[in-house]
Structures are given as C-alpha cells and as structure tokens.
N, C-alpha and C positions, 0 to 999 in steps of 0.2 A: 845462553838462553835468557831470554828478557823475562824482567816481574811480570810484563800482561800476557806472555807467553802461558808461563807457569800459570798463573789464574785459568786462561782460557783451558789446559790441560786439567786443571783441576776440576771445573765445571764440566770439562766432558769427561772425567774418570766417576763423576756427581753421576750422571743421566744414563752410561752406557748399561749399569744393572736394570733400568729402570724400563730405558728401551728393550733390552734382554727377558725381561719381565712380561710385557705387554705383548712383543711378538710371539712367545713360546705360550701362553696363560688362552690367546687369540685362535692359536694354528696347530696347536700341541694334537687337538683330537684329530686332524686333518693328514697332519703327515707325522708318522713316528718318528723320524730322527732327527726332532724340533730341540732337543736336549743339546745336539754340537751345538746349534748355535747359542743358547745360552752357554757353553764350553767358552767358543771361542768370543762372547761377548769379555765374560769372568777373566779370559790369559789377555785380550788388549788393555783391558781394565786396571791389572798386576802389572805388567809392561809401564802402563803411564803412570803409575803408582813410582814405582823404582825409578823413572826418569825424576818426576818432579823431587823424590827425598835424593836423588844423587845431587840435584844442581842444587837444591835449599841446604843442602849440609854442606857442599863444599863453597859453592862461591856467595850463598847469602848469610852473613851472621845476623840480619836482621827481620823482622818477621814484613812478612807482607800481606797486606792487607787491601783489599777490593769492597765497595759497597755502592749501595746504589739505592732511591727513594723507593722502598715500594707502594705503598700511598702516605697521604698526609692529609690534616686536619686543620684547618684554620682559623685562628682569632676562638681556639678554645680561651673559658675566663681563665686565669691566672696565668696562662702558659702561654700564648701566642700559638705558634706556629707549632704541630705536634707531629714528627716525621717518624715515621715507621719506614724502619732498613732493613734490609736483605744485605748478606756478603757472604764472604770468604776471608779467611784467617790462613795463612801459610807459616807455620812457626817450626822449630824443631820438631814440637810434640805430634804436630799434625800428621809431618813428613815420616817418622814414625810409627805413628799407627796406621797413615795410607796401605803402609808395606805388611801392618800384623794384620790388618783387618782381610784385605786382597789378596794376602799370601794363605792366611786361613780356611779363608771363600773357596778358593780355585783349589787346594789340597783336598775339603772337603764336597766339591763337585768331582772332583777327579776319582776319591775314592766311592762317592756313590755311584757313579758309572756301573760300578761290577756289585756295589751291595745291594742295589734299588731295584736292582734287572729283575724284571720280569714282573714288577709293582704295576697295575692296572692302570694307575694313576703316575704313571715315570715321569710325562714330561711335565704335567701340572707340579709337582717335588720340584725339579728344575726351576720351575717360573717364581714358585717363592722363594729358592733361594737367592733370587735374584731381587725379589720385591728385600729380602731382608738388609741385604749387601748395602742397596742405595739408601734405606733408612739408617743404617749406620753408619754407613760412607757421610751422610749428612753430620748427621750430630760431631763425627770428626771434625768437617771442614765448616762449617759453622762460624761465626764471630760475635755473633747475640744470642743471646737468652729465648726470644721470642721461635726462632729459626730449630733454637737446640729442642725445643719444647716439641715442636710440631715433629720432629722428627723420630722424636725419644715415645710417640706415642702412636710413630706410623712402626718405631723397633715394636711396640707391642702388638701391633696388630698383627705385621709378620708372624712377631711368633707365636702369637697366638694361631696361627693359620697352620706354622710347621709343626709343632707339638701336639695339634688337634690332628694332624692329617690322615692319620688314622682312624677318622668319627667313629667308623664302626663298631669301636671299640669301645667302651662307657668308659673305660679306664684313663683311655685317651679326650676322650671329650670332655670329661670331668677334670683333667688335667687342665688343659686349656684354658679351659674358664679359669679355671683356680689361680693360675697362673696372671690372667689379664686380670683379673678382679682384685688379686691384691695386690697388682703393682699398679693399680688405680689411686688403693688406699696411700702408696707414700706420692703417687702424682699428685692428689689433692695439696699434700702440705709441701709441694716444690712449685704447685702455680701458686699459693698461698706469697711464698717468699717472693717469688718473679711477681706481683705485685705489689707488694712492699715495696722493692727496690724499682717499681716503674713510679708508684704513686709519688716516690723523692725526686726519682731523677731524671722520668720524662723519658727514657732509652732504655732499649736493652742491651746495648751494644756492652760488651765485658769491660770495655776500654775506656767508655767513658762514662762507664759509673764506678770503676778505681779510680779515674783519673778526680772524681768529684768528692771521694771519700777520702783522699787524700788529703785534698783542701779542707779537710775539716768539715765537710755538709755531712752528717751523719743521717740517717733515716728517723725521722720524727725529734733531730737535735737528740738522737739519745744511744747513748753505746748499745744498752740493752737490747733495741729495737734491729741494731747491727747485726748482734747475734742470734736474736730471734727469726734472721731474714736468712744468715748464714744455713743456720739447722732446717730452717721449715726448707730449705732449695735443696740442704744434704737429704732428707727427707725420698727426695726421688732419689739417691740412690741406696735408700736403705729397702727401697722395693726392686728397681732394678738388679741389684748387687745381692738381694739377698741377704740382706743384713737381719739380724735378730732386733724385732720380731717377725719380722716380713720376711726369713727364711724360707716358710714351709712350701713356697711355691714349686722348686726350683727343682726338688730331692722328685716329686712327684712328675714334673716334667719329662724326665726320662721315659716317659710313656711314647714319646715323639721316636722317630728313626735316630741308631746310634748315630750315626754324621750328624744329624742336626743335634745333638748332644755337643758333638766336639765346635759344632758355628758358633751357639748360641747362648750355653751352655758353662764354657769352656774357654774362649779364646775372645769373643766380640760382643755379645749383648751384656753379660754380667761387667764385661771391663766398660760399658758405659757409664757406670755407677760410679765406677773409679776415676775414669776422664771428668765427670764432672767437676765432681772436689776438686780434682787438681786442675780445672779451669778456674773455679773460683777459690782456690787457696789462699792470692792474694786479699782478700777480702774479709776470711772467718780469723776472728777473734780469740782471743785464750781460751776464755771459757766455751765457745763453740769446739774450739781443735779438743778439748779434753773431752766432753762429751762424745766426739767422733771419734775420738781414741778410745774411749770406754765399751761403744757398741760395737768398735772393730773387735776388743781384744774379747770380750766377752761374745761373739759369733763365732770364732775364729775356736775356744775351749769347747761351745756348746757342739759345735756341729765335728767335732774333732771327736769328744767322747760318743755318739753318735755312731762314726764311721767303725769304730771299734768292734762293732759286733752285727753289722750289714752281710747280708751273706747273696743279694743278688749284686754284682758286677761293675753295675752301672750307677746302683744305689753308693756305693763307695765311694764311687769316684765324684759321684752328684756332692756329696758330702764333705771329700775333698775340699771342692770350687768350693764351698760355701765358705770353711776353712781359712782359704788361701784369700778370698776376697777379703775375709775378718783381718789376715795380716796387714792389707793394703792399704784399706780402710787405717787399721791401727797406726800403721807407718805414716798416714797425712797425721793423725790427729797427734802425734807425738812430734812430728814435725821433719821426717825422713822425707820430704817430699820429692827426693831422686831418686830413694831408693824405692819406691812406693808403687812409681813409674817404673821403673827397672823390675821391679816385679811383676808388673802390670802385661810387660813384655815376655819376660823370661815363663812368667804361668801359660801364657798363651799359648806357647810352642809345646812344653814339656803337658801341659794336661790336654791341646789336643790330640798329643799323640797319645797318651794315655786312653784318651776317647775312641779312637781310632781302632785302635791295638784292642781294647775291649769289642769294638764290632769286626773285629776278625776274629777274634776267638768265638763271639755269637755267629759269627758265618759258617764257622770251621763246625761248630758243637750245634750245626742245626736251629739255632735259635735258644739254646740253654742259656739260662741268665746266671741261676744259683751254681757262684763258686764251690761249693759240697759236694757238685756232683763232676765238676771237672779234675784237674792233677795228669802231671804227665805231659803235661803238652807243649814244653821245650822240644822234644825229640819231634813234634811233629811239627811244629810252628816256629822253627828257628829264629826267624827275620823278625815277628811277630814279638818273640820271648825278647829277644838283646834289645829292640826298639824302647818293649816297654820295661825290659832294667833298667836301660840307660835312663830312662823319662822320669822312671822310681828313683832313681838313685838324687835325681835332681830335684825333684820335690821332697825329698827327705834333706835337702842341705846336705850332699856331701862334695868334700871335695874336685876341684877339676870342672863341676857341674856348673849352668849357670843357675840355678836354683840354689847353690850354695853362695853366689855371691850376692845375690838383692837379697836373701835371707840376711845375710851377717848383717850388710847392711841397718838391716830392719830392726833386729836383734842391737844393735849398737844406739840405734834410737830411741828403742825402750828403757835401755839401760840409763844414758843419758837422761830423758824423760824421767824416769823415778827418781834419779839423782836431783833434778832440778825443782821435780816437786812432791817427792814424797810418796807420790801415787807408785809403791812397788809393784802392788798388784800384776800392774799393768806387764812390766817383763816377765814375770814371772808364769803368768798366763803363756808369753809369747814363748818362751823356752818350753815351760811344760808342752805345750802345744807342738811343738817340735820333737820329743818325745814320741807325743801320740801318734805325730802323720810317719814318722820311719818307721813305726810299729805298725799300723793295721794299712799300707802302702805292703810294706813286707810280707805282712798276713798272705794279702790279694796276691803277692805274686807266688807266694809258696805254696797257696792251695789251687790257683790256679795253672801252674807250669811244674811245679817240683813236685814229687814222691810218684806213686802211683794212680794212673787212671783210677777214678771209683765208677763211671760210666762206659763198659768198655765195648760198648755196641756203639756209641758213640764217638768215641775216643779212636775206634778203629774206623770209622769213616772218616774225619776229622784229615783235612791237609793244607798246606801252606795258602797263604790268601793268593790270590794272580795279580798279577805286575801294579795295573792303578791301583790294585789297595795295599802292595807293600810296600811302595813308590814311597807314596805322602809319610810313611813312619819315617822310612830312613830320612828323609829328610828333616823332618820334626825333630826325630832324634841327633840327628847330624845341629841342629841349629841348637839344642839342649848342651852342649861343649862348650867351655867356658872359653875360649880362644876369639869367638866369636865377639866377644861385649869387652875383653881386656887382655894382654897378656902375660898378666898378674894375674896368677889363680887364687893369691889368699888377699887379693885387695880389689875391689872393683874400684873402689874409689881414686884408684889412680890410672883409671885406664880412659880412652878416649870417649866410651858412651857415657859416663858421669861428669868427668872432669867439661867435656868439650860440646856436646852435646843435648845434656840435660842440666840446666843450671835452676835453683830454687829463685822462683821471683821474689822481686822487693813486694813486700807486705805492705799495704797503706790503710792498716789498720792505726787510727789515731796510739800515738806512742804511751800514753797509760793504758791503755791495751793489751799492750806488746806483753805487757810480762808478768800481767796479774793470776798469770797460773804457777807463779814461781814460789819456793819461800821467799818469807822476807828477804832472810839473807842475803841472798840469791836477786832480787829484785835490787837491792842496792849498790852490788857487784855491776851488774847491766846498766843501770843508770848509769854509772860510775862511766861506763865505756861505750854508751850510746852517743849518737848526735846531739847539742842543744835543742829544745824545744821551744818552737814560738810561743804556745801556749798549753797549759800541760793537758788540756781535756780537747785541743784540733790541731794537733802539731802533724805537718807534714812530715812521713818517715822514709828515709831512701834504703831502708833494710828492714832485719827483721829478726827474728830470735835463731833462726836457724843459721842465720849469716853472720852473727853477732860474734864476737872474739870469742866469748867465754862459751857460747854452745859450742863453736866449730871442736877449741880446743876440749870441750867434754866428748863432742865425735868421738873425734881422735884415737881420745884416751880408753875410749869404749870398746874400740874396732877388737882389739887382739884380746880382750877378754869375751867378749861376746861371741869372736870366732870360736875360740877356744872351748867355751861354756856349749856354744851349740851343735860344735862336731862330737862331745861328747855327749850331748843329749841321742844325737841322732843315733851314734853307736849303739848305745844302751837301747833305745827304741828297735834297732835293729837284729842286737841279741837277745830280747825277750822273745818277737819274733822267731829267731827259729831255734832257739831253746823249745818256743812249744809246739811251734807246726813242723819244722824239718826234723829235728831232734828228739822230739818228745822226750825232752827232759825233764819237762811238768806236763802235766795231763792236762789237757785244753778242758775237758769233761769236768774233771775236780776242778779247775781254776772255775769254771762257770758255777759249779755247785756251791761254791763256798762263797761266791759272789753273787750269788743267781740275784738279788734285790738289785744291783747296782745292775746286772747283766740287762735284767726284764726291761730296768729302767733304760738303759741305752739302746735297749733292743728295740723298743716300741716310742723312739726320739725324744724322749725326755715326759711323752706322755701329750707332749705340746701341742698337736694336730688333737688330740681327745679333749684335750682343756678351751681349744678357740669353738670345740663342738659344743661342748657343754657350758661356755661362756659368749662368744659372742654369735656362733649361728645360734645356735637354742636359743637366744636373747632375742636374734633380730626376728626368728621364728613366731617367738612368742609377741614380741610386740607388732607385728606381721598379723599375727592371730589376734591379737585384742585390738588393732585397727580394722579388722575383719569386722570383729562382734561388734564393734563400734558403731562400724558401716552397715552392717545387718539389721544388730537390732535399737538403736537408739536412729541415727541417720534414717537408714531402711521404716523404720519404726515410728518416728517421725513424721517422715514421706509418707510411710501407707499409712499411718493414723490420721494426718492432713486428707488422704485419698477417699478413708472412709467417711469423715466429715463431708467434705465435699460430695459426695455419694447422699449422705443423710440428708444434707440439707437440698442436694439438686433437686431429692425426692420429692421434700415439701415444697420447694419450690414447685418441683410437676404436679401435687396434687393440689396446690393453692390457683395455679394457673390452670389447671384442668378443670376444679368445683369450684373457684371463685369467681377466678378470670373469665375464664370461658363460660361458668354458669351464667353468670351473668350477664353474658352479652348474648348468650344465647337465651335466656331467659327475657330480654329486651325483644332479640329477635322472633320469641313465640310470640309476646306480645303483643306486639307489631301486626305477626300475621293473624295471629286471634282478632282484633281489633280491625283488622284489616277485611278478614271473612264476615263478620259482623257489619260491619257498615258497608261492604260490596250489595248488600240487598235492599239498601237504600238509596244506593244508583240503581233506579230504574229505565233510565234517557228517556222517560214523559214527562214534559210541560207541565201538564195541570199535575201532578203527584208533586213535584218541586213545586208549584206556584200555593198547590195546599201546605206544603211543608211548612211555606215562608209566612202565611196566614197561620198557621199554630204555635211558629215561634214566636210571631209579634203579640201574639193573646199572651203569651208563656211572659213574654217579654214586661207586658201591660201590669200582667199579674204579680210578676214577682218585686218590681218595682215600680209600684203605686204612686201618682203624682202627690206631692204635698198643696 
C-alpha cells in the first residue's frame, strides 16, 4: 500500500463519523433504525483504522506526511508570503490511537445498542457520537497547531452536546456547561502559546517550528519565552485532561449516559490532553517538563484521596481518570515519554471497561448508582464481575496486567526524576498514589460484587447484561492482559510496543536547556557526555535527557526497584481493602469515626468545588453585580440625569418659543391686523375722499415744515 494511499484512507476514516453524523442527526426523526447506519459508518471507520496502523507499523518506519495551502496572505510587512496549512501526520503515534480511539467508539456504540433502547432521543445519542469520533479522530491525525485547535474545540462541543444530553435534567445541563466553560478557561492559555509560537515562526505546522527551535531561533531570542509558550499550550490540556485545577469538570460529567462516560471520559477525550504534550514534548523545556510533572503528580494524590470515600459508582471511577491522567501527565514531565503513552493506551482499555462494567451494573440494579446499596452481584453478573476484576486488577498495577507495565514504567521515571533532581516528592506522590487506587479500586469491587446483597428487591431482579453489552467487556478486558504490548511480563521495556514502536523524540530544546532541572552534580556528568555545542545559549541538539547515557542508565537502574516498590504498594492497598470491607477486620464505621475530619474532607472533594464557589463564581458574581449598579446607577444615572436635563431644558426652550417666539410674532401679527382694521376705513374707493385726503396732508405737510 502506497503513502498517498494511506493519506487518502486517512482522510476518509477523517469524514466517515462526520458523514455518519449528519445523516443520522437529518433523518433519525424520520426512520427509527437510523442508529445501524451510524453502527456500520463506526465498524468501516475501525476497519480502515487497523488497515492503515497494520501497513504504517510494518512496512513504514518513517512518518508521513501530507499538506496542502489552505489560504495565504501576501506581501504581509516583515514576513512576505504568509501560508496557512491543512494536513495529515501518519507516525507511530497516530497509527495507534486511530485503533484506541475507533476501537473505543464502536465498543461504545455497540454497547449502547441495548443500554440506550428505548431513550426517546436513541438516534440523535447515535449522531453525536459520531459528531464526537470525527472531532477526535481530527486532533489525532492532525500535523499543526492551528488544525489541532479547531478541532480540540469541536472535541468540546461534542461533549458538551453528550454530557448535557439529558437537558432535562438541571443536573445534566449544569454539568455541561461546567464542563465547556472550564475547559474554555485552559483553551484561553493554549491559544495564548499557539500564538507565541505563530508570532516567531510564521507556521503551525509542529515540524517546522522544531525544525526553527533547533536552529536556535528561540521565541522572542529568549529561553524563557520557550517555556512560557510550552506551559501556556500544556494549559489546554490541564482543562482537557483534567488536570488540577481544572479537575472539577470531569467527576460532575458523569451526569451524561454511562457509554458516553467510557468515550469521553475514559478512553478518547481526556487522552487528548495527553496526545498533546506528547506532540509537543519535543519542544517543552526543563523547567516547563517540571512544572508538568508537578501538576501531574499533585492531580494524580488529590483526586486519588477523593476517590476514597465516593460511594456513587461512577463518581469513583470519574476520579479514577482523573488520577491516572495525573500519572500520564507526571510521566511527560519527568521525562517517561513512552511510558506515558503506553499508559495512555493501556488506561483506555482497562477504564473503559471499567466504565462499561459500571453501566451494566446501573442496568442490572435498575438505575442504582450508590455502591451501599448493592453487594452480591458476582453470582448474578459473572461476565460483568471477572471483566471488571480483571480491568481492577490492571489499574491497580498488578502483575501480568498491562496496567502493571506502563505503571512500573512511570514509577521508574519518577524514581530516576528525584534522583536527578532532588524533587522526591514527586515519586513518592506516584507510589503513595498507587496505594490509594488498589485500595478504593478494591473497595468499588467489594461493595459492589462481594458479601451480601443489601437491596434485595433489587438484587433479585438484577441479571446478566445481553450479548452487545457483555461483548465490548470481554474484549476490553481480554486487551487489559499483558501479552498483548510484550511478552515480558515484568519488563515492558523490552517488548515490541516500547522498544519498536514508541520511541522518545530528539528534543530541540537549545542544549543549556536540556538539563537545568538537574543538580549541579548531575548537570556536569551530562555535559560531560552530551554532543559539542555550537554555541551554549542555540546549540542545535540531536537528543535529549531522556536518551542521554546517564538518564537511560538511571532507567535501568530504577525498573526492578520501582517494580518491586509498586507491587508492594499495591498489595498493601489491596489488603487494607478487604481487611475492612470482605473481612471486617477493622470497622469501616470506627475507621470513619476516628478520621471523620479527613473523611468529611475527602468526602466533600477537598471542599474544592465550595472554594471556586465562594472564590471565583461569588467574585465573578459580584463584580457581575457591581458592573450591574455601575450600569444602573452611575451609567443609567448618568443617561437619565442627561434625559432629565434635556427634558428641563426642551421645556424652556418650549415655553421661550411658545411666549417669546411665538408671542412675538404673533403679537406682530395682531398688529398688523389691528393696524390693518384701522386704516381699511380709510379706503373708501371715492375720488374726492382721497383727493381731500391728499389736500390735508399737504396743509399737514406745509405746516410741519415751514419754508425758511
């Protein structure tokens, strides 16, 4: 298969949601079973997905690349010629998430078939998730900035469309908004950077503005400004992804249908956040990657302590994602950037099915959300139970799982990472955090599947989901096995999707750059075994810290203590677990009582959603409200104080024109006619009366002016 083959398949695996979209959104009211064909849009769509990563993984090691003018500008001053592109990017990365994205889509169409039935609104559900598919599918296949943008803002609108799709609901519609509004707030500072980096370089093309950073043109001749541009772009994805503080969208989202949980949720909108970063990785700076490592590992503890004491279903799992996105995030900024990806992929699977596996238990339990009231429901939900152990078992890091290998991974990066700079925190976050998720992961499954029903009117209607929705688990769960990505179960690192696959790019981050997140120490060791530099503040660099002798071998060194460190965390996470819910070996009740301040505290998210209430809505309220009174009574006040003048004076003006003006002329024109009645009786039309008249003026005449 030829490179313009592969393109033209790309663009049509681009348009087919899209098409899928507009016909079902058109015709849905018209004929009811408008939903296959968005089905069989969704299975050609996955089809040409798996054709183009079969041929780009085996027969192209090199990326390919398509573009074309979509308009330009000319004889702009300083720039000449200004051309705005459109293309396509066909890399490893791409050809891998064609497959997570489309494999996702079509499991999650497939099991809303049987969850959605009977939803008034079935085939419109269908047509967005089709509008969402191709907005994501975009930002996948992408190769500038400009292209990523438009599309990272039609992913919002989608979901803003699926999460609200329930309006009815205030819970749901409040959701939504909440949702698009503040993933507005980190769009602001990711258009902020995508102009910085156009104001330098004239393109957004990813390619050839590394290709210009390399050479030393830094944005505004200043590192600083590099990393200023880095952060304000990571920015979108600390609203996309959920990052703290832009969390609180995501937990509340769950108000949407559980499928659209595992799409958007779970597997493909929140990993755009992560696709980001690691399109521009090449690019962010020391101190940018530490800062992104900071707000990974600090999201990642907050929303971990959080899940701990959620007790609807879906809220866990929300908290979860939040979580796992915080490792992925942490894993770029430490500098894991294959394992980050590999996580990227591995969470997809194991928390859709998670997602899934939670709306078959809402199927089974009639719509029950709160795990309290379930238990028991292994015996009734077998397929439903083993899917979501297996998916638990992988999101807890344990062996055999692939959640246990981009974990270690990650874990081996943080370790290194503190090593090289001191910042321990940071693993130690990542381990504890590891802890956290095999404990309240085990929680969820223990009160939900293990001991006894506590709803048993419920519990006894309660049965297996039907074939499309237990389809997509076993399968999710079947891709959660570690066989799959290596067949090394305690090394990903030497299996084919890391080693062959996923390679970390060269950095062309100017080479004093490279390594000023180091210690010293540590910084003069790298120098020591870095390339010459042309010049030390724009030296072209064909590597990077992560590729460097001295990182790869602190890897290394890190792997089998970081596995070691985190299969033990997990255990212990696992046996607090059912020490207190299978075993009640500690009283879940006294543990709460004796904690109840930290309890309250996690219970009610940190308090975090009350604090943006009474900090910045109350703020924006308020200054909302005193642009109100502003408007009212100073402007407004203003206005009608001007209105009454105006008024005061029109009046005088009416009564000066009415008594003066007009008296006047009217007083002219009695006048006139007074003077006019008076001398009509001196036209008499007789001759001799005139001819006397004229003989008494010349006397009058004679007399008053006397000859000298």
């Amino acid at each position: 298969m030829t490179e313009s083959l592969l393109i033209t398949l790309s663009i049509v695996t681009l348009f087919l949601p899209l098409l899928g979209f507009a016909v079902v959104v058109l015709t849905g009211k018209k004929f009811s079973k408008m939903y296959l064909f968005e089905m069989l849009i969704i299975s050609a769509t996955l089809l040409i997905s798996l054709t183009i990563a079969f041929f780009k993984l085996s027969y192209y090691p090199h990326d390919i690349v398509a573009s074309l003018d979509w308009f330009k500008f000319s004889n702009v001053p300083g720039i000449g010629t200004l051309n705005f592109e459109i293309g396509v990017k066909i890399d490893n990365l791409t050809a891998l998430m064609l497959i997570v994205v489309n494999l996702i889509s079509f499991l999650v169409h497939l099991f809303s078939i049987e969850y959605m039935h009977g939803d008034p609104r079935y085939n419109r559900y269908f047509s967005y998730l089709g509008i969402f598919t191709f907005s994501m599918l975009g930002i996948v296949l992408t190769h500038n900035l400009l292209m990523m943008y438009i599309f990272w803002e039609l992913v919002g609108l989608s979901s803003y469309l699926l999460i609200g799709f329930w309006f009815e609901k205030k819970s749901a519609s409040d959701a939504s908004k909440k949702a698009f509004i503040v993933n507005r707030v980190g769009d602001i500072g990711m258009f902020a950077g995508i102009l910085i980096l156009f104001t330098n370089y004239h393109t957004f093309t990813f390619d050839k503005i590394f290709e210009q950073i390399s050479m030393g043109h830094l944005p505004f001749n200043s590192p600083a400004w590099l990393t200023a541009a880095g952060i304000l772009v990571f920015m979108g994805a600390v609203g996309k992804s959920a990052q703290f503080p832009l969390h609180v969208w995501l937990p509340d989202a769950m108000e949407g249908p559980t499928p659209v949980s595992a799409l958007i949720h779970a597997a493909t909108m929140v990993a755009a956040g992560v696709y980001l970063v690691v399109r521009i990785f090449a690019m962010l700076t020391a101190d940018a990657m530490t800062v992104i490592a900071i707000i990974g590992a600090v999201t990642s503890f907050i929303a971990a302590t959080i899940a701990l004491t959620q007790n609807d279903i879906k809220k866990v799992l929300a908290y979860s994602t939040v979580s796992q996105l915080g490792y992925m995030i942490m894993a770029l900024g430490v500098g894991a950037y294959s394992f980050a990806f590999f996580h990227l992929v591995t969470h997809a699977f194991f928390k859709a099915c998670l997602f899934l596996g939670s709306g078959s238990v809402i199927h089974a339990m009639h719509h029950e959300q709160d795990i309290r009231n379930m238990g028991g429901l292994r015996k009734k939900l077998p397929i439903t139970y083993y899917t979501f152990l297996i998916s638990t078992l992988a999101i807890s890091g344990i062996p055999f799982t692939s959640g246990f290998l981009s974990k270690d991974g990650i874990l081996a990066g943080t370790l290194t990472f503190g090593k090289l700079t001191g910042y321990w925190f940071i693993p130690a976050l990542g381990f504890l955090v590891a802890l956290l998720t095999a404990f309240y992961m085990f929680r969820l499954v223990i009160l939900t599947f293990h001991g006894e029903p506590r709803d048993h009117h419920k519990y006894d209607h309660a049965h297996e989901s039907p074939f499309v929705m237990a389809a997509p688990l076993v399968i999710l769960a079947t891709l959660s096995i570690f066989i799959w990505y290596t067949p090394n179960p305690v090394g990903a690192d030497q299996g084919w999707f890391l080693s062959k696959w996923v390679k970390t790019p060269h950095t062309v981050v100017p080479q004093n750059q490279r390594f000023n997140f180091m210690k010293t120490e540590e910084k003069t060791a790298a120098a020591e075994t870095s390339e010459p530099a042309l010049h030390e503040a724009e030296a072209p660099v064909h590597g990077e810290i992560t590729h460097s002798e001295m990182y790869t071998e602190a890897m290394h060194a890190s792997h089998y203590p970081a596995m070691f460190l985190s299969i033990a965390m997990a255990g212990l996470g696992i046996l607090f677990a059912f020490l207190i819910y299978q075993w009640k070996k500690i009283s879940a009740d006294m543990l709460e009582e004796k904690l109840r301040p930290l309890h309250k505290f996690s219970l009610n998210k940190w308090y975090i959603d009350e604090l943006y209430d009474a900090t910045w809505i109350a703020g924006t309220l308020a200054f909302s409200k005193m642009l109100y009174w502003i408007d009212s009574v100073i402007i407004d006040g203003a206005v009608n104080g001007a209105a009454t003048v105006t008024r005061f004076v029109s009046r005088l003006s009416g009564l000066f024109d009415t008594f003066v003006v007009d008296g006047f002329v009217n007083f002219t024109a009695f006048l006139s006619g007074f003077i006019g009645l008076n001398f009509k009786k001196l036209q008499t039309g007789k001759v001799q009366t005139y001819v006397i008249f004229v003989v008494f003026a010349i006397i009058i005449i004679m007399l008053v002016f006397k000859p000298y």
